[in-house]
Backbone as XML, in Angstrom:
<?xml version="1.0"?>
<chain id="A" units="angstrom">
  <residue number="1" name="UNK">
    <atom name="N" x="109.831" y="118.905" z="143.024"/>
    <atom name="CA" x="110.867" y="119.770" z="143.561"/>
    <atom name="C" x="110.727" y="121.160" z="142.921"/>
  </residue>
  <residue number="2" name="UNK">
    <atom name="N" x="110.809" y="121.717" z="143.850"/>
    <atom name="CA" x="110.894" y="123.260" z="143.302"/>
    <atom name="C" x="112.409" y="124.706" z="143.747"/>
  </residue>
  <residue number="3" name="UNK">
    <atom name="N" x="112.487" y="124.919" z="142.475"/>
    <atom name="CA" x="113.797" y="126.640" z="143.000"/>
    <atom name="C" x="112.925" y="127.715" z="142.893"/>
  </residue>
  <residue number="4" name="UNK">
    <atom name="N" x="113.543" y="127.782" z="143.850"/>
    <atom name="CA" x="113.128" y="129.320" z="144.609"/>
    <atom name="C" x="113.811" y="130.215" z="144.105"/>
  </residue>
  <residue number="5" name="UNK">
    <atom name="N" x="113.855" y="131.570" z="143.070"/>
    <atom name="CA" x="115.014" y="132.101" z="143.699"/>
    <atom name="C" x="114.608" y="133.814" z="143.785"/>
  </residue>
  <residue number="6" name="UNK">
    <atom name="N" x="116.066" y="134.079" z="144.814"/>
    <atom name="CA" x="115.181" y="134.975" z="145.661"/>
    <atom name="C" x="116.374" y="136.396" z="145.414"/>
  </residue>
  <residue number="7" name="UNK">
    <atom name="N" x="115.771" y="136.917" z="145.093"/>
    <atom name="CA" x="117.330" y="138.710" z="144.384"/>
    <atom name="C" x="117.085" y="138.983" z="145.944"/>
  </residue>
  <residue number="8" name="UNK">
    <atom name="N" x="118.384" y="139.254" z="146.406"/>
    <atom name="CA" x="118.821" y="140.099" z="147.934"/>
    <atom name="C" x="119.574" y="140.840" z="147.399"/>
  </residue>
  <residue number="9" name="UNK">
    <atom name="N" x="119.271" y="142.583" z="148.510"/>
    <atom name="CA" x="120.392" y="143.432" z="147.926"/>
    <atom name="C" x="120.978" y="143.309" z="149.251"/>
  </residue>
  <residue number="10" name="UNK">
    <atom name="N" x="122.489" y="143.957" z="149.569"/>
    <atom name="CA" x="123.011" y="143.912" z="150.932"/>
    <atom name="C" x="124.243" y="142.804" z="151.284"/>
  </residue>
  <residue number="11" name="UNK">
    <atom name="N" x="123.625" y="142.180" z="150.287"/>
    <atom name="CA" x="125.090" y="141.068" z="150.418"/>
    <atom name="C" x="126.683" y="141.354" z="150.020"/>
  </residue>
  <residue number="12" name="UNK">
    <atom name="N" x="127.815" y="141.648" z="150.743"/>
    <atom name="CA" x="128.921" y="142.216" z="150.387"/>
    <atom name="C" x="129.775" y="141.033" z="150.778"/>
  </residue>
  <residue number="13" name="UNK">
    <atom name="N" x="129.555" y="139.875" z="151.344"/>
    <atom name="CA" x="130.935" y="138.948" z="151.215"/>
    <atom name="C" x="130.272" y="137.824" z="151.537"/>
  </residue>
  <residue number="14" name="UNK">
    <atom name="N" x="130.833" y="136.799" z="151.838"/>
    <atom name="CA" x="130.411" y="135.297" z="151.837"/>
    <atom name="C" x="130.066" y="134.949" z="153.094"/>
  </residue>
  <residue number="15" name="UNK">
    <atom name="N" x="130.354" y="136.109" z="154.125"/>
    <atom name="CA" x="129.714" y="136.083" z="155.737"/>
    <atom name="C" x="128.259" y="136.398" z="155.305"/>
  </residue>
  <residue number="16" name="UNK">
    <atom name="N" x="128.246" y="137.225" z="154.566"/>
    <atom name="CA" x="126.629" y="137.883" z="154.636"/>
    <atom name="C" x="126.146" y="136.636" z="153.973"/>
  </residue>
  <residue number="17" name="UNK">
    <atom name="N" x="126.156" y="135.705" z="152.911"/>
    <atom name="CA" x="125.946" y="134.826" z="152.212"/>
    <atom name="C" x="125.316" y="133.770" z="153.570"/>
  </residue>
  <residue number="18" name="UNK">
    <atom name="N" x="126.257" y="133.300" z="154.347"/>
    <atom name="CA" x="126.024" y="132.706" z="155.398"/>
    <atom name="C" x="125.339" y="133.126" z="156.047"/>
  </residue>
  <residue number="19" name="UNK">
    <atom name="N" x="125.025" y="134.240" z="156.579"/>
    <atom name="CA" x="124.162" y="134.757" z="157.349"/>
    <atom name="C" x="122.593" y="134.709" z="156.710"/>
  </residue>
  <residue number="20" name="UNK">
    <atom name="N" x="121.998" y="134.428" z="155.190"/>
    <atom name="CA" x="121.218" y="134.790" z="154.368"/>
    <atom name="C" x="120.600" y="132.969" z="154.693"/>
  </residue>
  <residue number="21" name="UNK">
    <atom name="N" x="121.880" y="132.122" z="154.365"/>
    <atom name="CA" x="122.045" y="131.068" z="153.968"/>
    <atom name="C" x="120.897" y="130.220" z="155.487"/>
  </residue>
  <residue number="22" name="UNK">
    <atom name="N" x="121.136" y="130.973" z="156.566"/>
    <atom name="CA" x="120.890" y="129.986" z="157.843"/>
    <atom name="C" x="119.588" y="130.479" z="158.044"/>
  </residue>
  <residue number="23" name="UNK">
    <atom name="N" x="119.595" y="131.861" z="157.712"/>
    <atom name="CA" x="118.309" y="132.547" z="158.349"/>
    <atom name="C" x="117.003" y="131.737" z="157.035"/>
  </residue>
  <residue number="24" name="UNK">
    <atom name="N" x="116.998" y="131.107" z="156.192"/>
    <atom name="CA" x="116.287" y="130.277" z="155.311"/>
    <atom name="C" x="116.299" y="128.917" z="155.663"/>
  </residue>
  <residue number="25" name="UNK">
    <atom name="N" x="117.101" y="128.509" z="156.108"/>
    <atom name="CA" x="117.076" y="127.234" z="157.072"/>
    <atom name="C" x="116.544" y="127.216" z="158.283"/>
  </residue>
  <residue number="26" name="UNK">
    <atom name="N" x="116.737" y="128.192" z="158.996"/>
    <atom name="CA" x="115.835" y="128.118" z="160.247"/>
    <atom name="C" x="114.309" y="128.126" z="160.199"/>
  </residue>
  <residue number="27" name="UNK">
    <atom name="N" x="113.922" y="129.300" z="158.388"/>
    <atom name="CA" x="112.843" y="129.179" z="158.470"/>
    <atom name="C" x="111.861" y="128.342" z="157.854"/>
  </residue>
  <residue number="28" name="UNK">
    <atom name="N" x="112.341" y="127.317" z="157.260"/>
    <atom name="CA" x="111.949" y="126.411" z="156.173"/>
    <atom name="C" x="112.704" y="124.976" z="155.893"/>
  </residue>
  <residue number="29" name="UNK">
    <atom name="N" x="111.924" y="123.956" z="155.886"/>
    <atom name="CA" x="112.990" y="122.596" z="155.801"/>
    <atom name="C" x="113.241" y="122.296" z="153.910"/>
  </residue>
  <residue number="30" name="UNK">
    <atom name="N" x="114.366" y="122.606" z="154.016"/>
    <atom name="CA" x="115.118" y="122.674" z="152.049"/>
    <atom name="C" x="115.966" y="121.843" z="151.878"/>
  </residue>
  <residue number="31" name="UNK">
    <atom name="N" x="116.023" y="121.695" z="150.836"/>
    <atom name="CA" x="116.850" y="120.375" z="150.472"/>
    <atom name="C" x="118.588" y="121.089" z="150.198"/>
  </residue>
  <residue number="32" name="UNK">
    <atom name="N" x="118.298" y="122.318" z="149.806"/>
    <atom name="CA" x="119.777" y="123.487" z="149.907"/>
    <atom name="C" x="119.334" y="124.681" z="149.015"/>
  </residue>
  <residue number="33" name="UNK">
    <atom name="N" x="120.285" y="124.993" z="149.912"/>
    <atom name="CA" x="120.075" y="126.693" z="149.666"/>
    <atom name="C" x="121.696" y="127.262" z="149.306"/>
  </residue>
  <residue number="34" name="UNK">
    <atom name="N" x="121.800" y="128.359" z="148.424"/>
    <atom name="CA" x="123.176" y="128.715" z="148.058"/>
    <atom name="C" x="122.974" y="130.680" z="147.936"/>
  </residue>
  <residue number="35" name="UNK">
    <atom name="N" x="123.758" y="131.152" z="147.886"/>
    <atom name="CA" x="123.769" y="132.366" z="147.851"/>
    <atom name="C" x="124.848" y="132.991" z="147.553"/>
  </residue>
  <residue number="36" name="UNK">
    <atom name="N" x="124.867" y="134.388" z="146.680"/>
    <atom name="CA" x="126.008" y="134.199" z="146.000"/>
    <atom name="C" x="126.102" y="136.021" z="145.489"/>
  </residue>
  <residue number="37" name="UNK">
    <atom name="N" x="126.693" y="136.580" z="146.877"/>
    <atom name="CA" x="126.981" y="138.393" z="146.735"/>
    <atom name="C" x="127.291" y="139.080" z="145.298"/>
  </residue>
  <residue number="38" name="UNK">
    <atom name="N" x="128.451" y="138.528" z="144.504"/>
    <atom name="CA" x="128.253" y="138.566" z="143.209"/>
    <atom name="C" x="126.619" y="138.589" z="142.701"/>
  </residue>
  <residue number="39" name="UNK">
    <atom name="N" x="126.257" y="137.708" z="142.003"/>
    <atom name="CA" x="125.056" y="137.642" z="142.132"/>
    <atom name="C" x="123.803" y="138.571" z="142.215"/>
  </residue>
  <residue number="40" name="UNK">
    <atom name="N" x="123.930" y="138.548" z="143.724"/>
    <atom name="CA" x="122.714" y="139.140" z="144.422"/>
    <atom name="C" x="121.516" y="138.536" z="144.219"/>
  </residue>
  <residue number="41" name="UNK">
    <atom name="N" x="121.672" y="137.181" z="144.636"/>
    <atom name="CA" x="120.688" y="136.924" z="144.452"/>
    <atom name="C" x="121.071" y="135.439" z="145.839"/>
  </residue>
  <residue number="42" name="UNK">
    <atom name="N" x="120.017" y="134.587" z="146.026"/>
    <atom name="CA" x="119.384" y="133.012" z="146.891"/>
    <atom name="C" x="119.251" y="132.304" z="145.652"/>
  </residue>
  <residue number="43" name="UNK">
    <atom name="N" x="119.184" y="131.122" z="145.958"/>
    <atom name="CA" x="118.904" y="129.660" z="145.038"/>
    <atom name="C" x="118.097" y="128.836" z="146.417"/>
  </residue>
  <residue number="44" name="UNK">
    <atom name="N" x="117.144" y="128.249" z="146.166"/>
    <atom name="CA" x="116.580" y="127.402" z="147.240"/>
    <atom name="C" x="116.220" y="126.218" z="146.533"/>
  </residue>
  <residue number="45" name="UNK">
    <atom name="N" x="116.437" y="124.854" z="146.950"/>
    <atom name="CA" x="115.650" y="123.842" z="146.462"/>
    <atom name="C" x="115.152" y="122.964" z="147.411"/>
  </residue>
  <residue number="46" name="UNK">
    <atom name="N" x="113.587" y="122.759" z="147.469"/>
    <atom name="CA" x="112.541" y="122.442" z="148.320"/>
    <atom name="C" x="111.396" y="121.646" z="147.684"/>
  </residue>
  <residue number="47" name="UNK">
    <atom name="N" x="110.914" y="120.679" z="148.543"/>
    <atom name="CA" x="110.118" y="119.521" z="148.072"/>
    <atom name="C" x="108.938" y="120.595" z="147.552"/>
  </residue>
  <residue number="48" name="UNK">
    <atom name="N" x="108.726" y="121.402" z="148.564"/>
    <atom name="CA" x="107.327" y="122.290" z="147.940"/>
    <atom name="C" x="107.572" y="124.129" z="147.838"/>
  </residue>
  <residue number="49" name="UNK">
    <atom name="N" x="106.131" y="124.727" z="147.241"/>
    <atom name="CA" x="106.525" y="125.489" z="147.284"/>
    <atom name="C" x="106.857" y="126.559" z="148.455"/>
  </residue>
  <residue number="50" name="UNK">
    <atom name="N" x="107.983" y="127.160" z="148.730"/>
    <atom name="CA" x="107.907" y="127.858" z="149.855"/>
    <atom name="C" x="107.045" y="129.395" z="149.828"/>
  </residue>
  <residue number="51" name="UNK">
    <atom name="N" x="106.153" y="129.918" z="151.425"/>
    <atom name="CA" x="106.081" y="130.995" z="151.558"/>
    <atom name="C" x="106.516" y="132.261" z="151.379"/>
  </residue>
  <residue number="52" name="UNK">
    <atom name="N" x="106.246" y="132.577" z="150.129"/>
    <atom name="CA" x="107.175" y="133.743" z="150.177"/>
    <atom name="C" x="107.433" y="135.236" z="150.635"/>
  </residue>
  <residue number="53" name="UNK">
    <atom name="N" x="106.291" y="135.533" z="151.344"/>
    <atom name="CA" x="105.867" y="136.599" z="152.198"/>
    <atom name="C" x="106.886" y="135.914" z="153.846"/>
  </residue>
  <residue number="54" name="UNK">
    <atom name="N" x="106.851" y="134.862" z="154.258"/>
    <atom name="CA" x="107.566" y="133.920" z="155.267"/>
    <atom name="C" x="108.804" y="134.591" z="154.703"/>
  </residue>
  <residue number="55" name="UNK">
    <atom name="N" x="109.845" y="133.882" z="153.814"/>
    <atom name="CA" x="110.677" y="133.839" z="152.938"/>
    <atom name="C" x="111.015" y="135.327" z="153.334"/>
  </residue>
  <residue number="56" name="UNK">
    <atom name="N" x="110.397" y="136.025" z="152.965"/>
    <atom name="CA" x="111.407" y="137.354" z="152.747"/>
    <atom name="C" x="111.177" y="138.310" z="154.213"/>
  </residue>
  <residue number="57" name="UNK">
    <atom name="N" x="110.142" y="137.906" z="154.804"/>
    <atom name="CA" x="110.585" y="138.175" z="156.184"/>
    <atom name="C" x="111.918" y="137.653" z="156.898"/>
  </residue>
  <residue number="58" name="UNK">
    <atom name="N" x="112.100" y="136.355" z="156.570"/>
    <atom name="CA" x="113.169" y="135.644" z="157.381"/>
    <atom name="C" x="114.353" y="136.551" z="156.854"/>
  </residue>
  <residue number="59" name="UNK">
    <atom name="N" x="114.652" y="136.646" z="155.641"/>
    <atom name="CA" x="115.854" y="137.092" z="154.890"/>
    <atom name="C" x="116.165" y="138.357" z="155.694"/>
  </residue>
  <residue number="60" name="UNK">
    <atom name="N" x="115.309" y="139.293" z="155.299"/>
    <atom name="CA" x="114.980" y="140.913" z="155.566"/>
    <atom name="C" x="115.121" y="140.683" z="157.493"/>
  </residue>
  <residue number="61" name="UNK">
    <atom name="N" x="114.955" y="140.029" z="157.846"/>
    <atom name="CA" x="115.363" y="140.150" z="159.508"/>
    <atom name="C" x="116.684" y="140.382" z="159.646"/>
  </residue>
  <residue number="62" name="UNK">
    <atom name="N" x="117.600" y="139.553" z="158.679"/>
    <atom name="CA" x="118.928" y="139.854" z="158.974"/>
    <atom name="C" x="119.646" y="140.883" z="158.814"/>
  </residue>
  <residue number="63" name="UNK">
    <atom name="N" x="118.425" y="141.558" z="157.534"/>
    <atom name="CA" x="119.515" y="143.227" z="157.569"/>
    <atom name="C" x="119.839" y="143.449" z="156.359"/>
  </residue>
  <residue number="64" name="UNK">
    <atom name="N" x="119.110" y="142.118" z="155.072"/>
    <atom name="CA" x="119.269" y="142.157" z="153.626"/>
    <atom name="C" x="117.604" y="142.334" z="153.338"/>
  </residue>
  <residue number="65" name="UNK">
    <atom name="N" x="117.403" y="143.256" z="151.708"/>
    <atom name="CA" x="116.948" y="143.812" z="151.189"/>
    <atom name="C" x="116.415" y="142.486" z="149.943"/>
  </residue>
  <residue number="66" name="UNK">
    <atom name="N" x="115.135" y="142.247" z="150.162"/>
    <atom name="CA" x="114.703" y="140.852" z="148.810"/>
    <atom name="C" x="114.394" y="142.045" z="148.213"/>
  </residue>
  <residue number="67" name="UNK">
    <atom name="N" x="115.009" y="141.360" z="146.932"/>
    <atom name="CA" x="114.176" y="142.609" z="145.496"/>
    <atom name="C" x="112.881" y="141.686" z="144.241"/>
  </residue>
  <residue number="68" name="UNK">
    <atom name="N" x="113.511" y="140.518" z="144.976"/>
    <atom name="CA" x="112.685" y="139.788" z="144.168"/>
    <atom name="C" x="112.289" y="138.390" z="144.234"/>
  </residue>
  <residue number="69" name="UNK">
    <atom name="N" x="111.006" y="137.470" z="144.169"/>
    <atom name="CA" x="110.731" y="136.157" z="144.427"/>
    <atom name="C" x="110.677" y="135.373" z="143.161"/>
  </residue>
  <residue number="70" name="UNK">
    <atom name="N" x="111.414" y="134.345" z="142.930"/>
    <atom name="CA" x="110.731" y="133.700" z="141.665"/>
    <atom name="C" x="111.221" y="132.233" z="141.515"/>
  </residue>
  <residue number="71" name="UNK">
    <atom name="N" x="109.913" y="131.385" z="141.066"/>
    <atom name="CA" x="109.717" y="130.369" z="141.465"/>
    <atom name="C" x="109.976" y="128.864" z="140.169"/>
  </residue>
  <residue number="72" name="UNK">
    <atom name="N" x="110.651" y="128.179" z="139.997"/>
    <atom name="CA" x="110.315" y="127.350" z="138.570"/>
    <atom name="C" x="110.595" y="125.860" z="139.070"/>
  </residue>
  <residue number="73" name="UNK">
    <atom name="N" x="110.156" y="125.369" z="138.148"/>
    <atom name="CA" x="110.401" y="124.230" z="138.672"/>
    <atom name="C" x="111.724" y="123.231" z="138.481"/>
  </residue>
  <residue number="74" name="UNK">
    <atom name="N" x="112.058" y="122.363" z="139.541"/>
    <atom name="CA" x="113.385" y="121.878" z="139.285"/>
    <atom name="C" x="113.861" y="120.413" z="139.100"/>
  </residue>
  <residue number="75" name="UNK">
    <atom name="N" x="114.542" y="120.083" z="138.286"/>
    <atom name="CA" x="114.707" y="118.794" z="137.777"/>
    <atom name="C" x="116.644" y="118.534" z="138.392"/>
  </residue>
  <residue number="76" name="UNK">
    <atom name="N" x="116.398" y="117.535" z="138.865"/>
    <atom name="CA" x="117.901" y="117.438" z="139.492"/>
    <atom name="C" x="118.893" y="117.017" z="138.238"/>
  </residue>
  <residue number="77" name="UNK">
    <atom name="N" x="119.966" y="117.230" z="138.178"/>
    <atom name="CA" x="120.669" y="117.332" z="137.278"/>
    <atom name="C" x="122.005" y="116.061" z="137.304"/>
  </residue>
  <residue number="78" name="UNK">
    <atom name="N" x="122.214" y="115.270" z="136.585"/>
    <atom name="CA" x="122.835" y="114.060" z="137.321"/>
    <atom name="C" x="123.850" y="113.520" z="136.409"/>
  </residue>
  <residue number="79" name="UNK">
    <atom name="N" x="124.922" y="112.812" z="136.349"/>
    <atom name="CA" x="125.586" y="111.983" z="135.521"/>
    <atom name="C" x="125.075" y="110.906" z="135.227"/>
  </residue>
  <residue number="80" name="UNK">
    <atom name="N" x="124.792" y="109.771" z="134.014"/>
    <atom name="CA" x="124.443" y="109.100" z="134.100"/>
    <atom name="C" x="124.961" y="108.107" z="132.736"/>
  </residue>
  <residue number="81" name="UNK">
    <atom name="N" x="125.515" y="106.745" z="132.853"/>
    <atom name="CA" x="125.698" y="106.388" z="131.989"/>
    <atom name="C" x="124.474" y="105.382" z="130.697"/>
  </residue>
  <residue number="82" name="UNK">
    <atom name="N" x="123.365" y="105.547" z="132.080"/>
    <atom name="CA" x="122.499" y="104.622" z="131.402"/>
    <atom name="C" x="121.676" y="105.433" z="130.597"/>
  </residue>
  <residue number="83" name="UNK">
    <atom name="N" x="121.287" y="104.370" z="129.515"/>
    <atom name="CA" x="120.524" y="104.701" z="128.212"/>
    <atom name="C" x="121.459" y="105.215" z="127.139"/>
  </residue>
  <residue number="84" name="UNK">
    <atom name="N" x="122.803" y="105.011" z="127.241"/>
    <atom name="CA" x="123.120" y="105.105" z="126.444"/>
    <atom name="C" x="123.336" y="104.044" z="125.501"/>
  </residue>
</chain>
């Protein structure tokens, strides 16, 4: 699993968030994506790594500004009582 994450400038409320949010879904199959105007920035989490030249075309169609791509790897994060 891998996060994506992706600096957008342009984002001013939680419509634009949504609007950021779908246009990455349409272009890529993710396990979720979050976005967050505060911020300014995408979160993506995806079995592989995504295109990121793809990626910031899709974004930048809608009318937001990527400032930045960056990629690490991701470990899901879970409750768990075992092993203790």
């Amino acid at each position: 699993m891998v996060k994506t994450i992706v600096g957008v400038d342009g984002m001013m409320c939680g419509m634009c968030e949504s609007h950021v949010n779908e246009a990455v879904r349409n272009a890529f199959s993710i396990k979720k994506v979050s976005s967050s105007h505060g911020k300014k920035q995408t979160e993506i989490i995806s079995e592989e790594s995504l295109d990121h030249e793809k990626l910031k075309a899709a974004i930048e169609k809608t009318g937001y500004q990527v400032t930045s791509v960056t990629e690490e790897p991701y470990k899901k994060k879970g409750f768990s009582l075992f092993g203790r």
